[in-house]
N, C-alpha and C positions, 0 to 999 in steps of 0.2 A: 595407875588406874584402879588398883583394889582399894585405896583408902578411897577414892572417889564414886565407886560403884557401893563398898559401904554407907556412905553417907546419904545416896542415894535410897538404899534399902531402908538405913535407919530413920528417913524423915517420912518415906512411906508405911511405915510401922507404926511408928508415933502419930501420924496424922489418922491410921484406920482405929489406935485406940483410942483416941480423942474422939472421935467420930468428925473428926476437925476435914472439911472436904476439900477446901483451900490448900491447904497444906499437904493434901494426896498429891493435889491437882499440879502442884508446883514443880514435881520430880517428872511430868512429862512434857515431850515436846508440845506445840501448837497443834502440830496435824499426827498425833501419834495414836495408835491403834490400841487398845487393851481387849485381854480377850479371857474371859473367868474360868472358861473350862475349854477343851478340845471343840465341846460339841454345840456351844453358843455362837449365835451372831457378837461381830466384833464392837466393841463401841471405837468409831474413829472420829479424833478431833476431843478437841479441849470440853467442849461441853455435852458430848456425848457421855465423857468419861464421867464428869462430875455428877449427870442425871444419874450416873451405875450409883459411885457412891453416895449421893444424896439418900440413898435410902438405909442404907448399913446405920446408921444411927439410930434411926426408927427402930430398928429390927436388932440391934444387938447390943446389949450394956456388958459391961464387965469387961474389955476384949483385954488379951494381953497377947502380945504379936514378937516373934523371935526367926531369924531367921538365923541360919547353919551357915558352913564355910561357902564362899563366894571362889568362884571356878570361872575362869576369864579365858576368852578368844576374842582378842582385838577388839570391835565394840561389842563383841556379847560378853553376858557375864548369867550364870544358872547359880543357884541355891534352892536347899531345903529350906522348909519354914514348917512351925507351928503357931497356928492363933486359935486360943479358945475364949468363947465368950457364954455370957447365959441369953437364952432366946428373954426376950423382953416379951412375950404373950404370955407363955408357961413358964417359967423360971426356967427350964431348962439348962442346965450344961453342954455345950460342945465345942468336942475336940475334932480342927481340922489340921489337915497336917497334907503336904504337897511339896511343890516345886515349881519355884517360878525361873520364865527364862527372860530375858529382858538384848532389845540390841540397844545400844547409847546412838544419839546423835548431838554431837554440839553438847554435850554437858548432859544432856535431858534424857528422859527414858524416850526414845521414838516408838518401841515396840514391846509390850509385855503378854507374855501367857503364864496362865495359871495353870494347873493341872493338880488338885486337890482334890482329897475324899476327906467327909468330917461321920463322929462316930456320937453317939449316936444314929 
């Protein structure tokens, strides 16, 4: 399951620095939930999710996304992550840096939360 939970991570990394939304979209279930911080409403469902990231392009160039050791219990699996980009209004640099936790169903992410702080 770790190389699978891997690849999982790794094609949602590559798709958010692409700004590629298809390619997020792929790593989750049909009816799967994502959720960007503790204290947001959830986006649930395939096209909810992809409204979230449909925007992350607009709003961020440069991005480079890495995520830390993967920690597995049955279908969940948590990781650290780093992703920094520059803000496309002001050039900005930043650095977010979190943890996301994810359950699998059937191959797919059914469930992700984020829980990140970025610095600036």
């Amino acid at each position: 399951m770790q190389q699978a939970y891997r690849e999982l991570l790794e094609t949602f990394g590559r798709g958010w620095e692409r700004g590629a939304v298809d390619e997020i979209a792929s790593v989750f279930a049909s009816d799967a939930v994502f959720r960007e911080t503790p204290f947001t409403e959830p986006s649930t469902g395939l096209e909810a999710i992809r409204a979230y990231w449909r925007d992350v392009p607009a709003n961020q160039a440069e991005v480079s996304f890495k995520a830390g050791e993967i920690y597995t219990a049955g279908p969940w699996f948590a990781t650290e992550f780093r992703c920094t980009y520059r803000r496309r209004r002001t050039g900005e640099w930043i650095d977010a840096r979190g943890a996301i936790f994810c359950e699998t169903k059937n191959g797919k992410i059914g469930e992700m939360r984020m829980y990140w702080h970025r610095q600036p």
